[in-house]
BAFI-3210 file (N, C-alpha, C; in Angstrom, 3 decimals, decimal comma, padded with zeros to 6 digits):
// residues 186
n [1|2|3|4|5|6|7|8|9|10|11|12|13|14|15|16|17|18|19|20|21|22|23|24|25|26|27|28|29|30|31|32|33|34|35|36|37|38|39|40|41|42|43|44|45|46|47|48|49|50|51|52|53|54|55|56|57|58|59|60|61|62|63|64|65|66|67|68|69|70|71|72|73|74|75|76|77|78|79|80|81|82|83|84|85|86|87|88|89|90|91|92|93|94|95|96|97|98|99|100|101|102|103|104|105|106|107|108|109|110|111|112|113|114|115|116|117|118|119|120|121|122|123|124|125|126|127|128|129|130|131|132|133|134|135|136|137|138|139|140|141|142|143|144|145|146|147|148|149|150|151|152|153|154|155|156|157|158|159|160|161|162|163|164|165|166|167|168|169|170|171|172|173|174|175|176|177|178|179|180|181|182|183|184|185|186]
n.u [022,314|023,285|025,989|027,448|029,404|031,236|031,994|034,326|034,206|035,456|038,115|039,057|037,336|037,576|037,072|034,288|031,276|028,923|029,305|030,533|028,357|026,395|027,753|028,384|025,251|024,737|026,241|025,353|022,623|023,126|025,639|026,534|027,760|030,242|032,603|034,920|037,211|038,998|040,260|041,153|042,770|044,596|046,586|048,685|048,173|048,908|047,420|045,947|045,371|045,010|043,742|041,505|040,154|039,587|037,594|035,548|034,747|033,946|031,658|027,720|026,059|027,165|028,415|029,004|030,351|030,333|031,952|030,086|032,876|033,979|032,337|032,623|034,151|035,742|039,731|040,964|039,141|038,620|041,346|041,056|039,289|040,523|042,832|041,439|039,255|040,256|041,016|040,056|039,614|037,447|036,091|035,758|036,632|037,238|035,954|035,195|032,705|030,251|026,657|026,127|025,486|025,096|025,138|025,246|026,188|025,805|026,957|026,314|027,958|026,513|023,533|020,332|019,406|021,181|021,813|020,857|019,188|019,064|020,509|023,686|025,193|024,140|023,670|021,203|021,471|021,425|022,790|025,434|025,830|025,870|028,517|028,674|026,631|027,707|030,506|029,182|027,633|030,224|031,118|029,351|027,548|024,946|023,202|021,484|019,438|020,519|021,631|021,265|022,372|021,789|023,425|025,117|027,452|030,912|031,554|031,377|029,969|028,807|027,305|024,202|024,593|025,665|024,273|021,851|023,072|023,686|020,904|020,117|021,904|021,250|018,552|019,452|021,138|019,182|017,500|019,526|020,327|017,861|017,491|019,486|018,697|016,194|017,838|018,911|017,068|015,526]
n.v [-070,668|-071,001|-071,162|-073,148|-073,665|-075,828|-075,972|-078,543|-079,032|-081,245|-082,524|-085,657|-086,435|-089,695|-090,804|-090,458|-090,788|-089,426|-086,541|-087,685|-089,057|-087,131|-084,881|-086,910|-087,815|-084,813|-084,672|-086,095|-085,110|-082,732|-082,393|-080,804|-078,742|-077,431|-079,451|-078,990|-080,574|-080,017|-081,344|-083,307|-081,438|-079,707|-081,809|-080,836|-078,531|-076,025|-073,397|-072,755|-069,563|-068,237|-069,662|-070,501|-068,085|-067,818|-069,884|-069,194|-066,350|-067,359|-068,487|-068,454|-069,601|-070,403|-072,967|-074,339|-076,889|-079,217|-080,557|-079,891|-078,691|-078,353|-076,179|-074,807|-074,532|-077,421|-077,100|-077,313|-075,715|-073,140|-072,277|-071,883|-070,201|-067,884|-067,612|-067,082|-065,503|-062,482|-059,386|-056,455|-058,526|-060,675|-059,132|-055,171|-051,942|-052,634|-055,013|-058,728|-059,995|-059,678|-060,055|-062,860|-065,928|-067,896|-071,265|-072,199|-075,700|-078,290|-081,734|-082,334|-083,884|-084,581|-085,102|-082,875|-082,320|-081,617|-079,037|-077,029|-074,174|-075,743|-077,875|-079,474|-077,984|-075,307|-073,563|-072,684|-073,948|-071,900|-069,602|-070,617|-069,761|-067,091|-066,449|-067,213|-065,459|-062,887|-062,935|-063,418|-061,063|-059,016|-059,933|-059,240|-060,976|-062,998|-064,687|-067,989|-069,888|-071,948|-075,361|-078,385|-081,666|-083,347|-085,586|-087,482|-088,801|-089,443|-091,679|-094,748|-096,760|-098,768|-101,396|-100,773|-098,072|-096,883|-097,526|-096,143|-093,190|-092,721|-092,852|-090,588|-088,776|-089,106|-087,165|-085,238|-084,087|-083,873|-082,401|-079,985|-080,269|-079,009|-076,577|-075,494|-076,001|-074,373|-071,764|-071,387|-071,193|-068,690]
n.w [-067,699|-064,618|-062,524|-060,210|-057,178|-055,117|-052,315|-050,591|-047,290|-046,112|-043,626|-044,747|-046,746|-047,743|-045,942|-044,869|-044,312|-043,994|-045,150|-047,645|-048,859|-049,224|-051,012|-053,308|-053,907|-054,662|-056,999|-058,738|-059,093|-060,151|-062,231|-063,457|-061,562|-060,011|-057,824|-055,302|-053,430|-050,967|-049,403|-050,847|-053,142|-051,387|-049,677|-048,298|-047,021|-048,421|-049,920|-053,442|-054,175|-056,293|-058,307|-056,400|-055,959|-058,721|-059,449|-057,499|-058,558|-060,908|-060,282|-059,616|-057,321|-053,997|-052,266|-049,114|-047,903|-045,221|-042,304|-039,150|-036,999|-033,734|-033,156|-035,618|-038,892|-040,227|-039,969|-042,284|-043,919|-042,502|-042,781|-045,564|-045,957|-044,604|-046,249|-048,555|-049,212|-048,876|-047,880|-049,962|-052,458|-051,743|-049,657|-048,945|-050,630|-053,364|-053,794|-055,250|-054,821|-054,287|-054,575|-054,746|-054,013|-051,088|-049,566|-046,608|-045,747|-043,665|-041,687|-037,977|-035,657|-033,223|-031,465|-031,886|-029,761|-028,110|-028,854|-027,636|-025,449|-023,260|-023,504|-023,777|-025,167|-024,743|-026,452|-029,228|-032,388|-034,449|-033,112|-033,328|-036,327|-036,672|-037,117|-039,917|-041,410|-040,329|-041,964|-044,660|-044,754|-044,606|-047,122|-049,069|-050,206|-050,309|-047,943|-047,629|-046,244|-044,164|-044,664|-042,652|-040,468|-037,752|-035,894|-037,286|-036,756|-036,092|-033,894|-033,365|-035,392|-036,554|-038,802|-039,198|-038,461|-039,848|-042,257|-041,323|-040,862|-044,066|-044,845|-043,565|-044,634|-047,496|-047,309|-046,246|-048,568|-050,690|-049,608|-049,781|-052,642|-053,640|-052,520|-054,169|-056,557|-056,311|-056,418|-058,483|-060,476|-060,638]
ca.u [022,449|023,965|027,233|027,338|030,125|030,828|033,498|034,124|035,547|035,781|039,215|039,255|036,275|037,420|036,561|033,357|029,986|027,548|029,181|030,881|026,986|025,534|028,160|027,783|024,004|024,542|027,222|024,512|021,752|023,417|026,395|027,617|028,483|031,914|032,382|036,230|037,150|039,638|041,146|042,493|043,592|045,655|046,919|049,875|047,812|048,773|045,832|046,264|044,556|044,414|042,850|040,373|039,552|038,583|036,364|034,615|034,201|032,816|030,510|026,800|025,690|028,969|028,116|030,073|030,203|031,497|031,251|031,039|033,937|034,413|031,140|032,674|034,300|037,260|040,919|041,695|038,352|039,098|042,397|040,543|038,714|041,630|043,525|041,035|038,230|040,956|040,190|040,399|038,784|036,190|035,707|036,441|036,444|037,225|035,280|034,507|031,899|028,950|025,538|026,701|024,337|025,889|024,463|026,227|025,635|026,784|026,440|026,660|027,838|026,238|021,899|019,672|019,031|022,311|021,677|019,414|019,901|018,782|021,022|024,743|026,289|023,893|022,823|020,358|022,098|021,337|023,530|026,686|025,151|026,308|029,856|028,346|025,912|028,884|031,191|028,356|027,576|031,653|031,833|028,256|027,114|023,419|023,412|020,712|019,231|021,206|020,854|021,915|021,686|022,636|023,835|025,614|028,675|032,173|031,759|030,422|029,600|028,802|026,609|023,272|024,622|026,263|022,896|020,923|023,619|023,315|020,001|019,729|022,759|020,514|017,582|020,245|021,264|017,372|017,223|020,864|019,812|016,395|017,840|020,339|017,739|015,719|018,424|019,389|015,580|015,630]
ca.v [-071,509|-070,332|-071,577|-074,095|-073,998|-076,150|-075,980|-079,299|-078,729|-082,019|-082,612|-086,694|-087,174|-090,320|-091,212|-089,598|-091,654|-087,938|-085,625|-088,193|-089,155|-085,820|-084,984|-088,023|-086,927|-084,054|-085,113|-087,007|-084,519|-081,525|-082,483|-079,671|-078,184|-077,902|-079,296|-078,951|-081,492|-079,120|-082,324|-083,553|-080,688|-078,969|-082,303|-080,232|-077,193|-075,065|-073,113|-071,764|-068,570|-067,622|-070,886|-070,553|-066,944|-067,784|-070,528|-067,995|-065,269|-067,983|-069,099|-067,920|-069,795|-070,698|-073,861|-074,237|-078,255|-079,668|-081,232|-078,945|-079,035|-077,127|-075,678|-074,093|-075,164|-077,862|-076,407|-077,110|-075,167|-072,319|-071,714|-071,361|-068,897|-067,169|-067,014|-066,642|-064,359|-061,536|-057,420|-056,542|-059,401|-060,893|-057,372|-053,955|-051,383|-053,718|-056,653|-058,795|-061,189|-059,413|-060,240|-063,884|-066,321|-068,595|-072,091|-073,356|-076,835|-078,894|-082,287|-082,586|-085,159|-084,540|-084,898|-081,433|-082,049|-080,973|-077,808|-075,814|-073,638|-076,677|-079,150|-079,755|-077,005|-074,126|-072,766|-073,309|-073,762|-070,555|-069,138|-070,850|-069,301|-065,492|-066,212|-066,851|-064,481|-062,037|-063,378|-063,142|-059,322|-058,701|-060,035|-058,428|-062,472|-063,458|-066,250|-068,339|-070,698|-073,246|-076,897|-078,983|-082,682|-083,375|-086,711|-087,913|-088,765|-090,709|-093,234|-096,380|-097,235|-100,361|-101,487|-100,486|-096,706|-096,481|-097,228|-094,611|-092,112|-092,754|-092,351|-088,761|-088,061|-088,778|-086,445|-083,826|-083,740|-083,838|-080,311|-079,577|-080,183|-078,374|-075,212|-075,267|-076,075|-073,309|-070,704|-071,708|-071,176|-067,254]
ca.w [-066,519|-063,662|-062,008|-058,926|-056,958|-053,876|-051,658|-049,477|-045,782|-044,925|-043,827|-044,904|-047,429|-047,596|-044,339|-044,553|-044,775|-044,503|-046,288|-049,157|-049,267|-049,779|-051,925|-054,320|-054,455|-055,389|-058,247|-059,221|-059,282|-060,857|-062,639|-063,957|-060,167|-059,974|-056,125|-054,661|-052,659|-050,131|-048,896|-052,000|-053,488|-050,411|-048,876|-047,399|-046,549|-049,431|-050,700|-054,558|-053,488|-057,352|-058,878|-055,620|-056,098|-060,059|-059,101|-056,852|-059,635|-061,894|-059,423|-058,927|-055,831|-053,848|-051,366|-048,426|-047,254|-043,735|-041,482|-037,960|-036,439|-033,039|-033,691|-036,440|-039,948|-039,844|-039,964|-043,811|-044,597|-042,084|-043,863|-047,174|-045,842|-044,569|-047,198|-050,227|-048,427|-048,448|-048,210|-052,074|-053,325|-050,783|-049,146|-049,179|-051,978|-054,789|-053,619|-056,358|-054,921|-054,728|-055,521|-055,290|-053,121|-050,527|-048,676|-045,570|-045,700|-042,873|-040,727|-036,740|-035,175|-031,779|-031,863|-032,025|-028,352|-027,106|-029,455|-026,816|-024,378|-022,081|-023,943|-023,544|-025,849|-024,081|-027,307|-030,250|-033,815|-035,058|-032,488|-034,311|-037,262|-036,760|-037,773|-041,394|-041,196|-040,363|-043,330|-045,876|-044,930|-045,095|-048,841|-049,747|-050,244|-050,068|-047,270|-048,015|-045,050|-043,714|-044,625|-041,773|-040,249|-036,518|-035,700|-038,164|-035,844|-036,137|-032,674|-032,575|-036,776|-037,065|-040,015|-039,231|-037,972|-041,261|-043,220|-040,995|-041,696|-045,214|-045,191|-043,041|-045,425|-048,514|-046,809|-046,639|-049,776|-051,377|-049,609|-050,483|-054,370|-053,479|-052,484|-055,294|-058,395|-056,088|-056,835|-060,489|-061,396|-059,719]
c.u [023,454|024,853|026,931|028,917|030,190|031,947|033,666|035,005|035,508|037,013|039,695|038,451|036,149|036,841|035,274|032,240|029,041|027,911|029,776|029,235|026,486|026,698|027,745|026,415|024,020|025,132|025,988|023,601|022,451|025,212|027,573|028,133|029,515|032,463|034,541|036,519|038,276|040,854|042,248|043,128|044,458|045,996|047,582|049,127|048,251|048,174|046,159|045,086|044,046|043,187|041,726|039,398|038,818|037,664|035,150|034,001|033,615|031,914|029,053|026,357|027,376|027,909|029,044|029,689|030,836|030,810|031,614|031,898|034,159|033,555|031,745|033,373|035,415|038,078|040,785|040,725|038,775|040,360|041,933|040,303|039,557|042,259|043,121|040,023|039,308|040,438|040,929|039,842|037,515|035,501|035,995|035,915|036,198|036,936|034,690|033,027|030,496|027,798|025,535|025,667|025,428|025,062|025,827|025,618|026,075|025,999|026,956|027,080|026,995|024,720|021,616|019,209|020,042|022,707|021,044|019,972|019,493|019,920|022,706|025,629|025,568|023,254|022,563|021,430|022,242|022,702|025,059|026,635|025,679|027,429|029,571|028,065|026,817|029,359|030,455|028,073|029,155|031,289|030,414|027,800|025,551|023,451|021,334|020,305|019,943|020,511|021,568|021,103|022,566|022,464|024,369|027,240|029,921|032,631|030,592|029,547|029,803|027,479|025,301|023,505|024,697|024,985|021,941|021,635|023,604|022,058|019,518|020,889|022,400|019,229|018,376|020,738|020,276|017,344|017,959|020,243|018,462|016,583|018,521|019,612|016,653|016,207|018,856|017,925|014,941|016,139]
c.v [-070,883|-071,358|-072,231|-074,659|-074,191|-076,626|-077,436|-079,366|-080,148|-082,505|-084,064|-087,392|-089,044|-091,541|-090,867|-090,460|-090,031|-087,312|-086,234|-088,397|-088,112|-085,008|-085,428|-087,598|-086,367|-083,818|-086,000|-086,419|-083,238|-081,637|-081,573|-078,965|-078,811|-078,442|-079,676|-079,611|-080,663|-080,073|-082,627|-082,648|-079,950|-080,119|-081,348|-078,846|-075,676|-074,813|-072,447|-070,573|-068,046|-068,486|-070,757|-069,466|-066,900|-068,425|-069,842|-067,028|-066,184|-068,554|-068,326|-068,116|-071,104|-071,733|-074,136|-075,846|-078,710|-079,877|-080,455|-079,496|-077,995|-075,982|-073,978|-075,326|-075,829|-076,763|-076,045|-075,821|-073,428|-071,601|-071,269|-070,438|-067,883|-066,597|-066,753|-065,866|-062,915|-060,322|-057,670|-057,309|-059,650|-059,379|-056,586|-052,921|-052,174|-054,880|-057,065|-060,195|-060,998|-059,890|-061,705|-064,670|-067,609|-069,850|-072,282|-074,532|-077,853|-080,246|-081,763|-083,591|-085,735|-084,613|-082,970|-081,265|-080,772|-079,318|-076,675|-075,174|-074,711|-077,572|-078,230|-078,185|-075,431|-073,438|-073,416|-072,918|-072,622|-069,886|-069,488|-070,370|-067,957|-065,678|-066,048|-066,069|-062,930|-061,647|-062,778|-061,812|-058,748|-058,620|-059,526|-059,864|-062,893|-064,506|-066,432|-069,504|-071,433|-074,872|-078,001|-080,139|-082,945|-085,285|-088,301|-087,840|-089,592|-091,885|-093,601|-096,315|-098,313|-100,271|-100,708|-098,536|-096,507|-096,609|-096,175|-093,508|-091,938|-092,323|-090,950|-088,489|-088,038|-087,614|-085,598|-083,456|-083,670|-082,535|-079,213|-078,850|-078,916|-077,082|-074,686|-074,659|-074,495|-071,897|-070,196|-071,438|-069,393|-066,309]
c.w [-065,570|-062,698|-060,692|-058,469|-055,322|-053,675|-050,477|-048,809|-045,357|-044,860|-044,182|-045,783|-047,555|-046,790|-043,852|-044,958|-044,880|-045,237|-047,268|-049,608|-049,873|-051,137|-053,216|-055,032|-055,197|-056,766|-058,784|-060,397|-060,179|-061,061|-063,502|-062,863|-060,110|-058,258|-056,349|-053,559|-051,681|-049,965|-049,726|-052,695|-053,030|-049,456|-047,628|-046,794|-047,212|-050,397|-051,616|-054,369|-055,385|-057,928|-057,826|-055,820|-057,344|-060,095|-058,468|-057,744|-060,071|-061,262|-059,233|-057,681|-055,404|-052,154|-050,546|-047,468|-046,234|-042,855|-039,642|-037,045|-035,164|-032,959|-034,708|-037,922|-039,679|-040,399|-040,968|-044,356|-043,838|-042,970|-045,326|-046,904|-045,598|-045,488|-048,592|-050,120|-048,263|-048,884|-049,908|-053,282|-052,904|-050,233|-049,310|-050,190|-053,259|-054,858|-054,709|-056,333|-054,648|-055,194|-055,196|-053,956|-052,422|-049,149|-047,713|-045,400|-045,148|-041,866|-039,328|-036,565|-033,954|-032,330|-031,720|-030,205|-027,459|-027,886|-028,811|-026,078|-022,905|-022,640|-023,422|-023,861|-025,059|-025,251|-028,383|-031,646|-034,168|-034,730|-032,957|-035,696|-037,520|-037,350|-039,454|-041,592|-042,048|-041,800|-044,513|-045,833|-045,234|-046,863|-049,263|-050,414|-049,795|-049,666|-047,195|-046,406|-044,652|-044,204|-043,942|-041,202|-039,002|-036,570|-036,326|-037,432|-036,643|-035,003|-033,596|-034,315|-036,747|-038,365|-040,132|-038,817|-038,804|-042,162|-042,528|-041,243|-042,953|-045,523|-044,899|-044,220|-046,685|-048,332|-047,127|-047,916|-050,828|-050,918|-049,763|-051,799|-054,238|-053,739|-053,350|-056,147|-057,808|-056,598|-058,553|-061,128|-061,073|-061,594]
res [x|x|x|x|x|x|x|x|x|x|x|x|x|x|x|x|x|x|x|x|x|x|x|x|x|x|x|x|x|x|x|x|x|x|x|x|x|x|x|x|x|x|x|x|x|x|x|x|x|x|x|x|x|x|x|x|x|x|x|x|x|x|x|x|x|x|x|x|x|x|x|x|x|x|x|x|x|x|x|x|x|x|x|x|x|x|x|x|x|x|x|x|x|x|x|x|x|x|x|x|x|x|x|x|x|x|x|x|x|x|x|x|x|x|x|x|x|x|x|x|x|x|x|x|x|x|x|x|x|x|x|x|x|x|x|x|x|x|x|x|x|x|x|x|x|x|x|x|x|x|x|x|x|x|x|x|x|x|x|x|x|x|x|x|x|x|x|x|x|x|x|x|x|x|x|x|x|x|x|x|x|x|x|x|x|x]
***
């Protein structure tokens, strides 16, 4: 069986109706995935770069959870990357992560409209997409498709928003799990 490890950027899980949802799911569905909650374990913003880096080695497919932020990853998760993606380990000569398969798996808050080059932001998803891309050719990382859900926001939750986010946030995590049990069966 092959290793499932999933990193979660969201900087407040608690506070989180999409990605505590898809989460949960997936704690559900494949229980032996070790998932890292970022939040709770670096309240203060100090990342054990060793304990992070062994999780990584023991990992086959390494999941990367969050919610976009800035059309990129929140802060706390950024800093991970920073400081546990380093030349020597993540890249370089003596990179040891190789071979290793990697989902980005993230809500929006904003709809897929304002994703276009007609919509608000000017460009189509993808196009926020290269930074991974990037990353994953650095560490020699097999990035695997994206599995993403736009409009899964933080205004204006009242009851009935909160059960349609729940429910796109159960969808996402059905193709979350999908792509997982896809890789674990390889």
């Amino acid at each position: 069986m092959q290793n499932v490890l999933i990193i979660s950027g969201h900087p407040n899980i608690n506070e989180s109706i999409g990605n505590a949802t898809i989460l949960g799911e997936v704690a559900k569905a494949l229980p032996e995935a070790e998932i890292r909650f970022l939040d709770a374990l670096y309240p203060n913003y100090q990342i054990n770069v060793a304990q992070e880096q062994e999780a990584l080695l023991n990992a086959d497919v390494i999941v990367w959870q969050f919610p976009f932020s800035w059309y990129s990853v929140p802060g706390l998760m950024k800093l991970w990357i920073d400081k546990v993606l380093v030349h020597g380990f993540a890249h370089g000569s003596t990179a040891k992560l190789g071979g290793k398969k990697l989902i980005i798996s993230f809500t929006a808050g904003a709809p897929e409209s304002l994703y276009t080059p007609e919509g608000l932001f000017g460009h189509d998803i993808q196009h926020y997409m290269a930074q991974f891309a990037t990353t994953a050719a650095l560490c020699n990382l097999e990035l695997l498709p994206p599995v993403h859900t736009f409009g899964i926001s933080y205004a204006g939750r009242d009851e009935a928003i909160i059960r349609e986010q729940k429910i796109m946030a159960k969808d996402h995590a059905e193709r979350l799990i999908t792509a997982i049990k896809k890789m674990l069966r390889l």
